[in-house]
mmCIF file of the N, C-alpha and C atoms, coordinates in Angstrom:
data_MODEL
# 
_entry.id   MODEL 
# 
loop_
_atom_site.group_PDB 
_atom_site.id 
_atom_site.type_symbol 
_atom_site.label_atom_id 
_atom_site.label_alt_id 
_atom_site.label_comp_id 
_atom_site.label_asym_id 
_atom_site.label_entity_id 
_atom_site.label_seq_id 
_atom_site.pdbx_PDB_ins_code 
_atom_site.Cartn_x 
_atom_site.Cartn_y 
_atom_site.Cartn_z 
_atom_site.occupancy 
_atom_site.B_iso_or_equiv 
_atom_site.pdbx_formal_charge 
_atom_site.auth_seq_id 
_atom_site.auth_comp_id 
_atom_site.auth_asym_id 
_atom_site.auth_atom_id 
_atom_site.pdbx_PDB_model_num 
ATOM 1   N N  . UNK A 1 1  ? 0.852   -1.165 0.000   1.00 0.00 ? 1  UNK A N  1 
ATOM 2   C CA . UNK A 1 1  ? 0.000   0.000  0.000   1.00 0.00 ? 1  UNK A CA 1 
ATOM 3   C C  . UNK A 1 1  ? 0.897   1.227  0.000   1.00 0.00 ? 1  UNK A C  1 
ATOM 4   N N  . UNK A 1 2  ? 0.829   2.087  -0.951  1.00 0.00 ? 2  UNK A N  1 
ATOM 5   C CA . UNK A 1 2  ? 1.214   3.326  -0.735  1.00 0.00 ? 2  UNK A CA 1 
ATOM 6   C C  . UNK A 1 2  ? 0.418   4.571  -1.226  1.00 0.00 ? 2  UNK A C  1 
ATOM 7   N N  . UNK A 1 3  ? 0.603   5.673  -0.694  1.00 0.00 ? 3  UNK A N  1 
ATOM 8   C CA . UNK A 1 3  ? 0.060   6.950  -0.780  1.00 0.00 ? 3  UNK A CA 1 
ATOM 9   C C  . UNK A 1 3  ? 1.134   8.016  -1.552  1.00 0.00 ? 3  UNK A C  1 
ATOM 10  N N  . UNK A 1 4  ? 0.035   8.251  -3.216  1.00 0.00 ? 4  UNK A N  1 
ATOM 11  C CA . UNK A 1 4  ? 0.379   9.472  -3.348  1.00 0.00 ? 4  UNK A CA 1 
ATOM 12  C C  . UNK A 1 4  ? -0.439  10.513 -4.442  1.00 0.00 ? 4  UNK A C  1 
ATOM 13  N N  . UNK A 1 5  ? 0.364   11.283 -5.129  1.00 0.00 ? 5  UNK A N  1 
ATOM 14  C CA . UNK A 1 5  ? -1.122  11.865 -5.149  1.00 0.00 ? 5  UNK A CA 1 
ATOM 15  C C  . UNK A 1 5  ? -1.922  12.140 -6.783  1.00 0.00 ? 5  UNK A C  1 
ATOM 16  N N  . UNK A 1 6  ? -2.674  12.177 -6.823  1.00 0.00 ? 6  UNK A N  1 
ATOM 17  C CA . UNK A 1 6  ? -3.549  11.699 -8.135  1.00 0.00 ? 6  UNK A CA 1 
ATOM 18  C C  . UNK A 1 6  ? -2.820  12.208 -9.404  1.00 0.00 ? 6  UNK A C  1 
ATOM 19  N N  . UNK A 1 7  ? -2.443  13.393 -9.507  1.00 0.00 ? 7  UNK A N  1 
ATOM 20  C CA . UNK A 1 7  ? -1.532  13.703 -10.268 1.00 0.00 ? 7  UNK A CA 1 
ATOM 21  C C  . UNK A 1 7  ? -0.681  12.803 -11.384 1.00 0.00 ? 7  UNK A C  1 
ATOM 22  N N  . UNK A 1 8  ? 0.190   12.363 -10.176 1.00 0.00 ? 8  UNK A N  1 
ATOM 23  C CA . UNK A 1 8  ? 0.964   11.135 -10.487 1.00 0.00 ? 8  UNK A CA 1 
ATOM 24  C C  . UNK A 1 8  ? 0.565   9.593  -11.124 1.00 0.00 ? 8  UNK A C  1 
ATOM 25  N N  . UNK A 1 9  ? -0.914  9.370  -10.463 1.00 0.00 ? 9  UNK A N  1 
ATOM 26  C CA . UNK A 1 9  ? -0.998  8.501  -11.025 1.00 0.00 ? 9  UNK A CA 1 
ATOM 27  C C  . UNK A 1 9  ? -1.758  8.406  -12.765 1.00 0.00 ? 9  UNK A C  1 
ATOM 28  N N  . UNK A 1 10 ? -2.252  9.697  -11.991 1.00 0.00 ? 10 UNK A N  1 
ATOM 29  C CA . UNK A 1 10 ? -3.019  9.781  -14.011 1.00 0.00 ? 10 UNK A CA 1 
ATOM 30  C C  . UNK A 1 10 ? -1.591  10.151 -14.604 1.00 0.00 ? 10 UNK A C  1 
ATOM 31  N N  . UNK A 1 11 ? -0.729  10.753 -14.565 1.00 0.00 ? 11 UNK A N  1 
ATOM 32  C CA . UNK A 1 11 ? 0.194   10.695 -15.462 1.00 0.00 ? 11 UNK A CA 1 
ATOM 33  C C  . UNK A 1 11 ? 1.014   9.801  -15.795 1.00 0.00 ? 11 UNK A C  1 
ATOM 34  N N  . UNK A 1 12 ? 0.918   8.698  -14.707 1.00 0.00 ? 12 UNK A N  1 
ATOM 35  C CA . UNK A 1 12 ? 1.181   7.243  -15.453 1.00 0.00 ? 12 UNK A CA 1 
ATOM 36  C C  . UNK A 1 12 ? 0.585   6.303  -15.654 1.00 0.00 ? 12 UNK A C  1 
ATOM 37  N N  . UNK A 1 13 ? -0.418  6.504  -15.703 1.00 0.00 ? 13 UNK A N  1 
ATOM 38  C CA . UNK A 1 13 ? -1.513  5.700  -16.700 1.00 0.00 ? 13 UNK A CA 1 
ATOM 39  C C  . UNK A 1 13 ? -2.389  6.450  -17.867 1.00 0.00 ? 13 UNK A C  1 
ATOM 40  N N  . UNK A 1 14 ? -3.036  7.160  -17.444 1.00 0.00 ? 14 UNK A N  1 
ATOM 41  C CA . UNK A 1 14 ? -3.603  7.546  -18.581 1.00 0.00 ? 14 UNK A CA 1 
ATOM 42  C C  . UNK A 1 14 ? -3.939  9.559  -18.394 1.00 0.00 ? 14 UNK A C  1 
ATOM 43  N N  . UNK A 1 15 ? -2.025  9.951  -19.029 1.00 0.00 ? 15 UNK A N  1 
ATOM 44  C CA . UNK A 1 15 ? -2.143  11.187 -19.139 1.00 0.00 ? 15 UNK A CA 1 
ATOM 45  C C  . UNK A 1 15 ? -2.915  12.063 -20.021 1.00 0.00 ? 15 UNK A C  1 
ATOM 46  N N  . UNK A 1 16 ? -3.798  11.087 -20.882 1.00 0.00 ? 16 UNK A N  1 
ATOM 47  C CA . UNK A 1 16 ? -4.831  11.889 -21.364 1.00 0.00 ? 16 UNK A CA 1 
ATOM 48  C C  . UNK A 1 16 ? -6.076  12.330 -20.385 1.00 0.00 ? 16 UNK A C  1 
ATOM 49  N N  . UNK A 1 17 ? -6.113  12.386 -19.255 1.00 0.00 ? 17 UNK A N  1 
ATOM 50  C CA . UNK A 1 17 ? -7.152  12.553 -18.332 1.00 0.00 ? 17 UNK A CA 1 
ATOM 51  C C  . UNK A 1 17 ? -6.802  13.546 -17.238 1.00 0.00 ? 17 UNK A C  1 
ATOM 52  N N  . UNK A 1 18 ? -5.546  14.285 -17.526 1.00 0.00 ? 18 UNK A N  1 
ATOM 53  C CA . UNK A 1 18 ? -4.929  15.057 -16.485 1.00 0.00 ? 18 UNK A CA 1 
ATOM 54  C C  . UNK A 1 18 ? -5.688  16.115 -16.913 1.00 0.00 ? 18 UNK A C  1 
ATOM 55  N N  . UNK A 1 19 ? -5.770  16.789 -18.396 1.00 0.00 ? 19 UNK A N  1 
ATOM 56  C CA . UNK A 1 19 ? -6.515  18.083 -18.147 1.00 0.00 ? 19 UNK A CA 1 
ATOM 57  C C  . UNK A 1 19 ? -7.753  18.266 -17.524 1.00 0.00 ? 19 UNK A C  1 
ATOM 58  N N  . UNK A 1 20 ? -8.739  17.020 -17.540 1.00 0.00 ? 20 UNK A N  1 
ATOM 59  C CA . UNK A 1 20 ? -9.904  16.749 -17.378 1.00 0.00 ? 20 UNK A CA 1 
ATOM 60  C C  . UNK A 1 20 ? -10.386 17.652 -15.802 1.00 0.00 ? 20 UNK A C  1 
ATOM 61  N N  . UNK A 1 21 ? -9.042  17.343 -14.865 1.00 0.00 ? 21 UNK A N  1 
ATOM 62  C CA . UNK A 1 21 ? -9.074  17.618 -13.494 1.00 0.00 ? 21 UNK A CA 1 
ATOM 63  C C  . UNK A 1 21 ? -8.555  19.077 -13.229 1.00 0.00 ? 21 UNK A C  1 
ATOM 64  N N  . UNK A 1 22 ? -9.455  19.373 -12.060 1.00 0.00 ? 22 UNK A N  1 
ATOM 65  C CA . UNK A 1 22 ? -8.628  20.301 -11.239 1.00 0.00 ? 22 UNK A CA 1 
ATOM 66  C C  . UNK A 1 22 ? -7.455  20.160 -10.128 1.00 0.00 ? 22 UNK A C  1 
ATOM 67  N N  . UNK A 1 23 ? -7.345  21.229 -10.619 1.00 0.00 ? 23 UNK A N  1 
ATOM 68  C CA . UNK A 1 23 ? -5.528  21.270 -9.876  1.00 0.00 ? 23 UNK A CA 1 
ATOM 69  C C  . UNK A 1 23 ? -5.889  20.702 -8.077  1.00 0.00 ? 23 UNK A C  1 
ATOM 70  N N  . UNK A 1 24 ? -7.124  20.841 -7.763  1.00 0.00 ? 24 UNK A N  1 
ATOM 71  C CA . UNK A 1 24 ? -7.543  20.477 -6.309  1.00 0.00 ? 24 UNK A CA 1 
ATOM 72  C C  . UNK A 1 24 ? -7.345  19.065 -6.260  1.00 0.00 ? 24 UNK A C  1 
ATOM 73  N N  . UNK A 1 25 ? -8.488  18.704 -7.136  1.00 0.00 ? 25 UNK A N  1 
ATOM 74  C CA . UNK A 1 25 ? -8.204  17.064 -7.740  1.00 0.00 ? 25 UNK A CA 1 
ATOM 75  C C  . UNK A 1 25 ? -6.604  16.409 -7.392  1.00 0.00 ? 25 UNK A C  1 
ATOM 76  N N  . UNK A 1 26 ? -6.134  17.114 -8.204  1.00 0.00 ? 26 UNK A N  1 
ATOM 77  C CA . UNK A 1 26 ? -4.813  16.329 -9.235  1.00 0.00 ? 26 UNK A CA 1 
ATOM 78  C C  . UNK A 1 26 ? -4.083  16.339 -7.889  1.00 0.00 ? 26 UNK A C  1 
ATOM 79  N N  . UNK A 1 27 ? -4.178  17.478 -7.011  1.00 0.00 ? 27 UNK A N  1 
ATOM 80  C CA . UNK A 1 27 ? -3.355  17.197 -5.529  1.00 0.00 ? 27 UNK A CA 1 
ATOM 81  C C  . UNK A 1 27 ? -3.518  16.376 -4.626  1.00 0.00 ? 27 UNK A C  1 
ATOM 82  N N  . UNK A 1 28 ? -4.694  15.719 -5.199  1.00 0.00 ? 28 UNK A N  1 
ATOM 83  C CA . UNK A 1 28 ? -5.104  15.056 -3.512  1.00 0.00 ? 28 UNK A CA 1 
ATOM 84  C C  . UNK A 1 28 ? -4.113  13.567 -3.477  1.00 0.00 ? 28 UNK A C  1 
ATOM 85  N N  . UNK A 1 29 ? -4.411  13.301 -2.069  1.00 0.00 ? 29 UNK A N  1 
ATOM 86  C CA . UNK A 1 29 ? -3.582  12.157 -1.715  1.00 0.00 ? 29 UNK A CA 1 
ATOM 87  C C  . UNK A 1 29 ? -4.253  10.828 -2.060  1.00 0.00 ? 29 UNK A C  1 
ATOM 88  N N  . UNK A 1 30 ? -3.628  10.057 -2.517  1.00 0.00 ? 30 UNK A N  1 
ATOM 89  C CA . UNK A 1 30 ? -4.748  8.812  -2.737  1.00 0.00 ? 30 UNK A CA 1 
ATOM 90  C C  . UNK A 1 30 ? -3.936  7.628  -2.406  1.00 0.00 ? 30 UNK A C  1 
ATOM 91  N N  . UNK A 1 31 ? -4.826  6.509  -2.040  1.00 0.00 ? 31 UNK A N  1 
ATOM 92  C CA . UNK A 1 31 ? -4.159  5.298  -1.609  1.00 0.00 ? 31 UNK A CA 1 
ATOM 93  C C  . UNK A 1 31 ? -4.296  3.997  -2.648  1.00 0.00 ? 31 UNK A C  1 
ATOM 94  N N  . UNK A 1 32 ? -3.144  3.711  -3.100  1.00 0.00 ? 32 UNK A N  1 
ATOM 95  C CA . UNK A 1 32 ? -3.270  2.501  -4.218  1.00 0.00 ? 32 UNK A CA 1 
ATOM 96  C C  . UNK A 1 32 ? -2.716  1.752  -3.349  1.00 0.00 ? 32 UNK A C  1 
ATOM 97  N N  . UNK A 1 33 ? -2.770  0.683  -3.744  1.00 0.00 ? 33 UNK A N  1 
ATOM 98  C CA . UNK A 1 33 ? -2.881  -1.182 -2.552  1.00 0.00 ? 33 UNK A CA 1 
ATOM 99  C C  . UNK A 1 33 ? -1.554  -1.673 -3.215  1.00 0.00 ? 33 UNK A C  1 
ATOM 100 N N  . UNK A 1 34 ? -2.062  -1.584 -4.638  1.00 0.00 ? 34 UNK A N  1 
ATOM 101 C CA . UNK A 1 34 ? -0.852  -2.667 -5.629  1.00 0.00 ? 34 UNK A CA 1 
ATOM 102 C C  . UNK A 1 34 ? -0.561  -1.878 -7.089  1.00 0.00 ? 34 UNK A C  1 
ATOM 103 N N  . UNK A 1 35 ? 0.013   -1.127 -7.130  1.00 0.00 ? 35 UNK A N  1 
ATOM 104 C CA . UNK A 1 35 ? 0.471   -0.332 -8.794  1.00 0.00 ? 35 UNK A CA 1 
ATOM 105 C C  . UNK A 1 35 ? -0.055  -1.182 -9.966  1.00 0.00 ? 35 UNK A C  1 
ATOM 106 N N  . UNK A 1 36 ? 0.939   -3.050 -9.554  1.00 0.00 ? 36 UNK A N  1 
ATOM 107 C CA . UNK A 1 36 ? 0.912   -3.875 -10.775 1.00 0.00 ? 36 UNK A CA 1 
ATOM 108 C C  . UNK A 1 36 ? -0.128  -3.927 -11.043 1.00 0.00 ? 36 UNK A C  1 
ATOM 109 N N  . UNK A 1 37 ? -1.679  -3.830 -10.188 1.00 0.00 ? 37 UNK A N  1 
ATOM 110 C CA . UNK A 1 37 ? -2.989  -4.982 -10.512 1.00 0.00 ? 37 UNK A CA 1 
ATOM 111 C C  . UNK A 1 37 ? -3.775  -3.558 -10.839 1.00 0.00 ? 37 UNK A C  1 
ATOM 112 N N  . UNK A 1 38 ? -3.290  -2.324 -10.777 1.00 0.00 ? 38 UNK A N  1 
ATOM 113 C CA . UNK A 1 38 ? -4.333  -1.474 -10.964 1.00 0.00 ? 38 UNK A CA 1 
ATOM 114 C C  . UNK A 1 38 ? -4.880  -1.556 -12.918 1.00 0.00 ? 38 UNK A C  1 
ATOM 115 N N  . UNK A 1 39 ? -5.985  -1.186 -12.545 1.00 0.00 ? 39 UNK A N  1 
ATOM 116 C CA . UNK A 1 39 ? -6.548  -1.253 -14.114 1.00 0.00 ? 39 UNK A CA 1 
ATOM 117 C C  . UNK A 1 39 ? -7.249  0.367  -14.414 1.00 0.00 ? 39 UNK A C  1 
ATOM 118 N N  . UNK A 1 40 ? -8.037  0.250  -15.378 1.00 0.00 ? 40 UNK A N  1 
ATOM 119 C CA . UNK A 1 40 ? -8.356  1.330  -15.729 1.00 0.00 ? 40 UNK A CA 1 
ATOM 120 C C  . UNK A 1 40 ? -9.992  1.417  -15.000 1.00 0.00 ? 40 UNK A C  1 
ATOM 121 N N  . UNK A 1 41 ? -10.744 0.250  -15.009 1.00 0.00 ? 41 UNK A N  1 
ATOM 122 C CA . UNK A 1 41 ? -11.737 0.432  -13.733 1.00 0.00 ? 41 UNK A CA 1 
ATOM 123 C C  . UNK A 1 41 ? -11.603 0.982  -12.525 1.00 0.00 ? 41 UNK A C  1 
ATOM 124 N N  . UNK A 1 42 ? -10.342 0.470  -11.854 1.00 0.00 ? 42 UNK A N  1 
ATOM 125 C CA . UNK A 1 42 ? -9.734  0.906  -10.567 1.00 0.00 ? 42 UNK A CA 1 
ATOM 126 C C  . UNK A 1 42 ? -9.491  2.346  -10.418 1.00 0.00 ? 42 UNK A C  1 
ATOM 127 N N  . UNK A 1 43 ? -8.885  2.665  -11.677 1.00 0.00 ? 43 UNK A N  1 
ATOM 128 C CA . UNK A 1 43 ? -8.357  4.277  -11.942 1.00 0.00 ? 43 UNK A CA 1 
ATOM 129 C C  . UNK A 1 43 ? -9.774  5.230  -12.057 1.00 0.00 ? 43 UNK A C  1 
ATOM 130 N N  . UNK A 1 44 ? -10.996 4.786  -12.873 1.00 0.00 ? 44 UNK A N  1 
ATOM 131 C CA . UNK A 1 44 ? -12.086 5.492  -12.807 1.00 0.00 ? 44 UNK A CA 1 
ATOM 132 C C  . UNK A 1 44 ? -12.898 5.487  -11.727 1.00 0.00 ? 44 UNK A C  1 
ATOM 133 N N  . UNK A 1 45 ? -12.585 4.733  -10.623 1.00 0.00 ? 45 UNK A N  1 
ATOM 134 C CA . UNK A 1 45 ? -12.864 4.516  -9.686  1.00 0.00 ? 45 UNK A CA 1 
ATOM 135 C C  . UNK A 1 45 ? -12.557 5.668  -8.849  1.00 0.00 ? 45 UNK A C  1 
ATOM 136 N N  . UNK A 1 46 ? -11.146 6.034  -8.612  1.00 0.00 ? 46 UNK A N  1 
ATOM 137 C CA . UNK A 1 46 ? -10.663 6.644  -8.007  1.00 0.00 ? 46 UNK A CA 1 
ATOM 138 C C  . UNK A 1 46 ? -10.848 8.093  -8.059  1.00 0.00 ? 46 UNK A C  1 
ATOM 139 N N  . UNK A 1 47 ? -10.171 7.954  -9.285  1.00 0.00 ? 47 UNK A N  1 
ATOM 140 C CA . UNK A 1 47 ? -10.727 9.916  -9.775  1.00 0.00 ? 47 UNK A CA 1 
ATOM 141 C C  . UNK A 1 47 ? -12.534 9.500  -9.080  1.00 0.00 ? 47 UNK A C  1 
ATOM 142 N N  . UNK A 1 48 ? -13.521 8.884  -9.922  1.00 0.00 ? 48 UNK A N  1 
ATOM 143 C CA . UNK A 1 48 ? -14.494 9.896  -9.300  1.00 0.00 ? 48 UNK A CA 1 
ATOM 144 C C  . UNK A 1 48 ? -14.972 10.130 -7.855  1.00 0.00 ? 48 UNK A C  1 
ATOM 145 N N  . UNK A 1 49 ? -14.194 8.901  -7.051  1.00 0.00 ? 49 UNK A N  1 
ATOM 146 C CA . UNK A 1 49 ? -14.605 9.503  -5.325  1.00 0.00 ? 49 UNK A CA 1 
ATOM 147 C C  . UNK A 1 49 ? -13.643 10.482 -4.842  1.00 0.00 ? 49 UNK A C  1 
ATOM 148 N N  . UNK A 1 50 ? -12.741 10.975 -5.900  1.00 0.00 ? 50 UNK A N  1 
ATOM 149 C CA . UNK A 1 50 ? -11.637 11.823 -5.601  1.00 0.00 ? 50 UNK A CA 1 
ATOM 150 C C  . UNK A 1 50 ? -12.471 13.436 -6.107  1.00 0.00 ? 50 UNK A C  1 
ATOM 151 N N  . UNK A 1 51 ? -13.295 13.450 -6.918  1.00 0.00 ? 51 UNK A N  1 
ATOM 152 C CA . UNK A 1 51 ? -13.781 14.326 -7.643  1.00 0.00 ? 51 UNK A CA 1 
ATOM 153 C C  . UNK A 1 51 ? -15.252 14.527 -7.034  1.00 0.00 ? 51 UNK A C  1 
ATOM 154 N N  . UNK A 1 52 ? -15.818 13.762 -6.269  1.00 0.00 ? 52 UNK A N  1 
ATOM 155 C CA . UNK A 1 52 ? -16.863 13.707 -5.309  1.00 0.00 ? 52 UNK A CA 1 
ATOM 156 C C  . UNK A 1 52 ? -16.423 14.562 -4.311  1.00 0.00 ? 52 UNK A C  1 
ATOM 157 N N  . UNK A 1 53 ? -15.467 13.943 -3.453  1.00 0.00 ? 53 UNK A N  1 
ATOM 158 C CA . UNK A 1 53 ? -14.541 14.242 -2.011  1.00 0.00 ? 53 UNK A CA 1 
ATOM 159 C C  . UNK A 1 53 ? -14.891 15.835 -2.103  1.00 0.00 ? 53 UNK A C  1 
ATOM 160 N N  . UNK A 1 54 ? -13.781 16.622 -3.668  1.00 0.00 ? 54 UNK A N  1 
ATOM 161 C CA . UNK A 1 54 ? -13.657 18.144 -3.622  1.00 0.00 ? 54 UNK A CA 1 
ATOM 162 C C  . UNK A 1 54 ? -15.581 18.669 -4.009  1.00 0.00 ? 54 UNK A C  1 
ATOM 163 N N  . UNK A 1 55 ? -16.335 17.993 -4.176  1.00 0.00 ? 55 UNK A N  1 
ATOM 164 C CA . UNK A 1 55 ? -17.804 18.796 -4.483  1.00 0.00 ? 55 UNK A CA 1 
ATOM 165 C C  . UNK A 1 55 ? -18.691 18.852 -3.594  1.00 0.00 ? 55 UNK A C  1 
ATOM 166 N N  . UNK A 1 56 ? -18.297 17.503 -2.331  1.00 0.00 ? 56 UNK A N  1 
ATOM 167 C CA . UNK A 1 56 ? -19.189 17.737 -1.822  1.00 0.00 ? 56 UNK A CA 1 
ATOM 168 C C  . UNK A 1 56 ? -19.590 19.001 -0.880  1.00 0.00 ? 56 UNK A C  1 
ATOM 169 N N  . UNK A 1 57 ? -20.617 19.576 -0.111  1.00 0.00 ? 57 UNK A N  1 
ATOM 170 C CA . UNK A 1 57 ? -21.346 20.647 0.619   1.00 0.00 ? 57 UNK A CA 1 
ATOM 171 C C  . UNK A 1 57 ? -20.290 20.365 2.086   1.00 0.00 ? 57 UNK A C  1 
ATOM 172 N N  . UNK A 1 58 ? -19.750 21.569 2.523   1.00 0.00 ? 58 UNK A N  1 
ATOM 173 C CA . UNK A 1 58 ? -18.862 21.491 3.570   1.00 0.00 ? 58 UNK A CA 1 
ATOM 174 C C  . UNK A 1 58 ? -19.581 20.884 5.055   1.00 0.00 ? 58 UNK A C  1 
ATOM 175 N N  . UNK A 1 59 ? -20.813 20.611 5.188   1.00 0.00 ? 59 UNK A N  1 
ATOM 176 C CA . UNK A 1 59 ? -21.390 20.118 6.372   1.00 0.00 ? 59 UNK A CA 1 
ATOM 177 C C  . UNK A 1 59 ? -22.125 18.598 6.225   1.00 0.00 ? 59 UNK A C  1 
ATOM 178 N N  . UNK A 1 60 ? -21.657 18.582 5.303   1.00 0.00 ? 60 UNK A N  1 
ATOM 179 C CA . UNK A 1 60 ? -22.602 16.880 4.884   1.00 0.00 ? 60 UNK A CA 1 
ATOM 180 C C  . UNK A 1 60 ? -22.102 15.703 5.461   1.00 0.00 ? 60 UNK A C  1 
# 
C-alpha cells in the first residue's frame, strides 16, 4: 500500500485525463494497494470519489 497523489498517477496511466481535473483534484492524496494490478476500472474509480470528495457541501 502506498500513498500518493492523483496527479501522479493519471500521469502514469492515462495522461490523457490530467486536463480533465482540477488542480484540487490532481493534488489530492490517494491510496493505491498494488500499482501492478491497478486497471483502468480501478483508476475510474478513483478519480471519481476523488472528484466527489472536492464537491461535496462542507457540512454533509
Amino acid at each position: 500500500m502506498e500513498t500518493m497523489k492523483l496527479s501522479t498517477l493519471i500521469l502514469t496511466f492515462s495522461p490523457e485525463l490530467y486536463e480533465l481535473l482540477r488542480e484540487e483534484e490532481l493534488e489530492s492524496e490517494v491510496i493505491v494497494t498494488d500499482l501492478g494490478k491497478l486497471n483502468r476500472e480501478d483508476l475510474s474509480e478513483i478519480i471519481e470519489q476523488t472528484i466527489q470528495h472536492h464537491n461535496r457541501a462542507p457540512y454533509q
